[in-house]
C-alpha positions as CSV (number, residue, x, y, z in Angstrom):
1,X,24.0,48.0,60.5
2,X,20.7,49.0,60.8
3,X,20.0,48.6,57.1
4,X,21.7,45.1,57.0
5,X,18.5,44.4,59.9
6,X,16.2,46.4,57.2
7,X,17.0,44.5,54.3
8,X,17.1,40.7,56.2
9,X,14.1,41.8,57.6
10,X,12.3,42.8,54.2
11,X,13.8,39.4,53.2
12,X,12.2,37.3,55.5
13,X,8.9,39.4,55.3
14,X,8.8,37.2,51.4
15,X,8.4,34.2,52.9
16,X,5.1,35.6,54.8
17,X,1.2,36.1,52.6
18,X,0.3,39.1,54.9
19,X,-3.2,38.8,54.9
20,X,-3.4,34.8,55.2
21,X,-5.0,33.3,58.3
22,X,-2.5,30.2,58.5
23,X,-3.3,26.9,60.0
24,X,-0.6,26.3,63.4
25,X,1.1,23.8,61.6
26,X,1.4,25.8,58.4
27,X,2.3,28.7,60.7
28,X,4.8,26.9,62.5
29,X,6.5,25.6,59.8
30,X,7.1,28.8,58.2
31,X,8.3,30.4,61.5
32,X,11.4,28.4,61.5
33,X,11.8,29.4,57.5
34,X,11.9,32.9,58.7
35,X,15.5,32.7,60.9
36,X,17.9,35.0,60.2
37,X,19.8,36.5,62.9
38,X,23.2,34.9,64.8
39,X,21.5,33.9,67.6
40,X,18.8,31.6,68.9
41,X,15.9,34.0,68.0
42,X,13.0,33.9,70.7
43,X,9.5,32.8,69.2
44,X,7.0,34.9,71.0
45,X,3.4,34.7,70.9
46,X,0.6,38.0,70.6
47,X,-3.0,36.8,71.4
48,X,-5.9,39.1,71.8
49,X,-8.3,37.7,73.7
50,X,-12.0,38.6,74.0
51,X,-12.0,40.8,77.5
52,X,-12.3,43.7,79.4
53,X,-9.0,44.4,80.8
54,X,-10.0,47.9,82.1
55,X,-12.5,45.1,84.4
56,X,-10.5,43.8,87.4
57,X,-13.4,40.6,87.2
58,X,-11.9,40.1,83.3
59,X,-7.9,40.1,84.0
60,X,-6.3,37.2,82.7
61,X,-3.1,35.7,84.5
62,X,-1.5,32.6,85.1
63,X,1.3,30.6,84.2
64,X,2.4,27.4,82.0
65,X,4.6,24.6,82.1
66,X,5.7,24.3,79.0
67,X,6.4,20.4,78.0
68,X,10.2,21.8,75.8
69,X,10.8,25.0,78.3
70,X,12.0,27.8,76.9
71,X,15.5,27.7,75.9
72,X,16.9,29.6,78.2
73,X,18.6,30.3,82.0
74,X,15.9,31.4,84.1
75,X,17.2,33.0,87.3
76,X,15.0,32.3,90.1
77,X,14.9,34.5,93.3
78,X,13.0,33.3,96.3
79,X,11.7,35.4,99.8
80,X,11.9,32.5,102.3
81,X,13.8,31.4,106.1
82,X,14.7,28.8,107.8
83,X,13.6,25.3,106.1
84,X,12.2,26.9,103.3
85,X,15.3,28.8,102.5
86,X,17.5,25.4,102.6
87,X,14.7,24.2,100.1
88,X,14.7,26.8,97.7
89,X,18.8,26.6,97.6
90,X,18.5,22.7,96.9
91,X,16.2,23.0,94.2
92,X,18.5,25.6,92.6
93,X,17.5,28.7,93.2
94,X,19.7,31.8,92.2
95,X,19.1,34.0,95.1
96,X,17.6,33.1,98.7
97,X,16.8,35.7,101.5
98,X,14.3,37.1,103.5
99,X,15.0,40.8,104.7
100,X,18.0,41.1,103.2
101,X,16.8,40.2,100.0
102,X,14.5,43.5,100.7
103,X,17.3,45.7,101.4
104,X,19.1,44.7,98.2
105,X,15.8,45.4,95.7
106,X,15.0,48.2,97.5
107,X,19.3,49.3,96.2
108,X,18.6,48.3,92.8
109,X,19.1,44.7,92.5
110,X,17.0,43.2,89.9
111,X,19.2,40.4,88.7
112,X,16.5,37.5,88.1
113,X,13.8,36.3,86.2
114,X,11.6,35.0,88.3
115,X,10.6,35.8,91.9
116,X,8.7,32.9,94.4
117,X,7.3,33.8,98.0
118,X,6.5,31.9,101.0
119,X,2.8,33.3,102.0
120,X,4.4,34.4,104.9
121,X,7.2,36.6,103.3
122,X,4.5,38.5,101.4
123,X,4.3,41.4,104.4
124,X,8.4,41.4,103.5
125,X,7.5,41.1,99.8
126,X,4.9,43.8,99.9
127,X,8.0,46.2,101.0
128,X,9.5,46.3,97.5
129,X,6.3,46.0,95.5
130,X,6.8,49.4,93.5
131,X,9.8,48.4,91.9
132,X,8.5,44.1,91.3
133,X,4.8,45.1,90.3
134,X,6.4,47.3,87.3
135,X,8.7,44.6,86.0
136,X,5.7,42.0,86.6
137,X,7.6,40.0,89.1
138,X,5.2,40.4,92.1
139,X,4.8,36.9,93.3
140,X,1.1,36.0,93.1
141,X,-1.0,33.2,94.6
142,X,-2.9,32.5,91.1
143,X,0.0,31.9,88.9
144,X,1.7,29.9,92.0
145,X,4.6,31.9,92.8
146,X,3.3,32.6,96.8
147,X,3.4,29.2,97.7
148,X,4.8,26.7,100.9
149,X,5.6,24.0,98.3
150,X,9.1,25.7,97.0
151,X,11.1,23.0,95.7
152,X,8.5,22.1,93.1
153,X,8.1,25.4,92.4
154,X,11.5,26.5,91.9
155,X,12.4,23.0,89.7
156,X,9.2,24.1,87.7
157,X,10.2,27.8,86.6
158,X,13.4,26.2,85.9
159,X,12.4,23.4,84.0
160,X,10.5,26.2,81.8
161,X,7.5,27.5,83.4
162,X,6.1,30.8,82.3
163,X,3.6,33.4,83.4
164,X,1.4,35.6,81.3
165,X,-0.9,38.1,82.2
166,X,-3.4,40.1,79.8
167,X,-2.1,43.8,79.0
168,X,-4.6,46.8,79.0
169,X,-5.6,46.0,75.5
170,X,-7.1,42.6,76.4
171,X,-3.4,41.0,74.9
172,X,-1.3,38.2,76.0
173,X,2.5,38.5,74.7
174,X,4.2,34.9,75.9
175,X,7.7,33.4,74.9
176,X,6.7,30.0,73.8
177,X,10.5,28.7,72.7
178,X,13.6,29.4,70.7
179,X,13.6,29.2,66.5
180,X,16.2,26.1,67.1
181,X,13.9,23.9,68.8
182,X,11.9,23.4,64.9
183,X,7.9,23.3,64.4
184,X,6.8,20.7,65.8
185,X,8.2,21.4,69.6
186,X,7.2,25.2,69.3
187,X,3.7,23.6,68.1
188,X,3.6,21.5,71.3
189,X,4.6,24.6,73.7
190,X,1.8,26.7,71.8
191,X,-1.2,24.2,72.3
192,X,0.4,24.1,76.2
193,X,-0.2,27.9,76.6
194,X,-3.7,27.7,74.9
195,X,-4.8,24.4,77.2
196,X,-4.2,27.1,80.1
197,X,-5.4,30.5,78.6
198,X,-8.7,28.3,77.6
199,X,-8.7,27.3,81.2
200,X,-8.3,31.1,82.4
201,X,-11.4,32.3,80.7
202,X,-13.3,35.0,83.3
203,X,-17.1,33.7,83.5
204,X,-18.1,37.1,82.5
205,X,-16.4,37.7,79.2
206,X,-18.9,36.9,76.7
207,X,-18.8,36.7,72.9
208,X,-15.2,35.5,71.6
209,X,-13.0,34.6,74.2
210,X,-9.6,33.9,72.1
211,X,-10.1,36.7,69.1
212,X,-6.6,36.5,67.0
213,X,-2.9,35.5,67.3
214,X,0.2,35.7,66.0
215,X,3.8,34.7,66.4
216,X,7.0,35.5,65.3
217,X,11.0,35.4,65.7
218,X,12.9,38.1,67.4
219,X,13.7,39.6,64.3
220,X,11.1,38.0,62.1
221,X,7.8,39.2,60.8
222,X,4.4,38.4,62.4
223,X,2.5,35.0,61.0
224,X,-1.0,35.0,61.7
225,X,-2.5,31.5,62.7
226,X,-5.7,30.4,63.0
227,X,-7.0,30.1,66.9
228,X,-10.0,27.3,66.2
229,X,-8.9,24.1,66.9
230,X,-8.5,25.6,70.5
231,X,-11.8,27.5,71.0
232,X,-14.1,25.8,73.6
C-alpha cells in the first residue's frame, strides 16, 4: 500500500517545476491537475509570514469566512445557559452545555470542531483549558468565538468559517477547500484568507510581512505561488 501512495505520489510530483514561483491562478490550476486519491482531498495552505512568533506583540490569529466554506461537517460545541443555550441549539449547534459540558471534556470528550463561549462561560471554559488550548480550540475573543451574539456565530462556523493562528516558526497552515470545488472557487477562498491575514499584520513586524506560500492536496505535492498581488 504504501508504495501504491509512493509511486502516485512521485506521479503527481511531474506535473509540478519545483523551483518555479507560480502565479495563484497558474498555481491553482495545477492543484486540481494533481488529484489522486479516492477521496475529496483537502487543499491546505502553508504561509510564512514575516514575524516574531517567539513575541507575544507579533502572534497572528484570527479567523475567515470563507465565501465557498470548506467542504466539510464542522461540529460546533458551545459553553452557554439559559437563552443563549436555546440560541445556540436553533442555529445548529452540535453540543450545548454549560457545567456539564465541563464535566464531559474534563472525561475525554473531544467530539467537535469548533468550540464558541458566552463571555460569561469563560471562568467555566477556563476549567478545561489544558486539554482545548493543546487542540487549539480555546475560544478567544479576537477570532470571535467568546461572543453574546451566538446564532451568527454558530451559522458562520458552519457556513465555513475558519481560524488560523501563526505557529512558532512565524507559519500559518489553513484549509482553504476541497480538490472538487476546481480553481477558481479555491482561488476565491485563498484571496479570502489573505484579505484577513493582510488585515492581521502586528504594527511592529517590520520588513516583509507575507514572505512565501504554498499549497497543496492531501496527498499532493507542494506548489509554490507567488504572494504579490496581495502585499500592502
Amino acid at each position: 500500500m504504501a508504495k501504491k501512495v509512493a509511486k502516485r505520489f512521485k506521479e503527481q510530483a511531474k506535473k509540478v517545476e519545483p523551483i518555479k514561483v507560480y502565479s495563484l491562478d497558474e498555481a491553482c490550476s495545477v492543484l486540481v491537475s494533481t488529484k489522486s486519491a479516492k477521496f475529496d482531498e483537502t487543499v491546505d495552505l502553508a504561509i510564512r509570514l514575516g514575524i516574531d512568533a517567539r513575541k507575544t506583540e507579533q502572534a497572528v490569529r484570527g479567523s475567515v469566512a470563507f465565501p465557498n466554506g470548506l467542504g466539510k461537517t464542522v461540529r460546533v460545541a458551545v459553553f452557554a445557559k439559559g437563552e443563549k443555550a436555546q440560541e445556540a441549539t436553533a442555529a445548529g449547534a452540535d453540543i450545548v452545555g454549560a457545567e456539564d459540558l465541563v464535566e464531559k471534556i474534563k472525561g475525554g470528550f473531544m467530539d467537535f470542531d469548533s468550540l464558541v463561549a458566552t463571555p460569561d462561560m469563560m471562568a467555566q471554559v477556563g476549567k478545561v483549558g489544558k486539554q482545548l488550548g493543546p487542540r487549539g480550540l480555546m475560544p478567544s475573543p479576537k477570532v470571535g468565538t467568546v461572543t453574546f451574539d451566538i446564532a451568527a456565530t454558530v451559522k458562520s462556523i458552519k457556513a465555513g468559517r475558519a481560524e488560523f493562528r501563526a505557529d512558532k516558526a512565524g507559519i500559518l497552515h489553513v484549509p482553504v477547500g476541497k480538490a472538487s470545488f476546481g480553481a477558481d472557487k479555491i482561488k476565491e477562498n485563498i484571496a479570502a484568507l489573505m484579505a484577513v491575514v493582510n488585515k492581521s499584520k502586528p504594527s511592529t513586524s517590520k520588513g516583509v510581512y507575507l514572505k512565501t506560500a504554498s499549497m497543496s492536496l492531501t496527498m499532493g505535492p507542494g506548489i509554490r505561488f507567488d504572494l504579490a498581488q496581495f502585499r500592502a
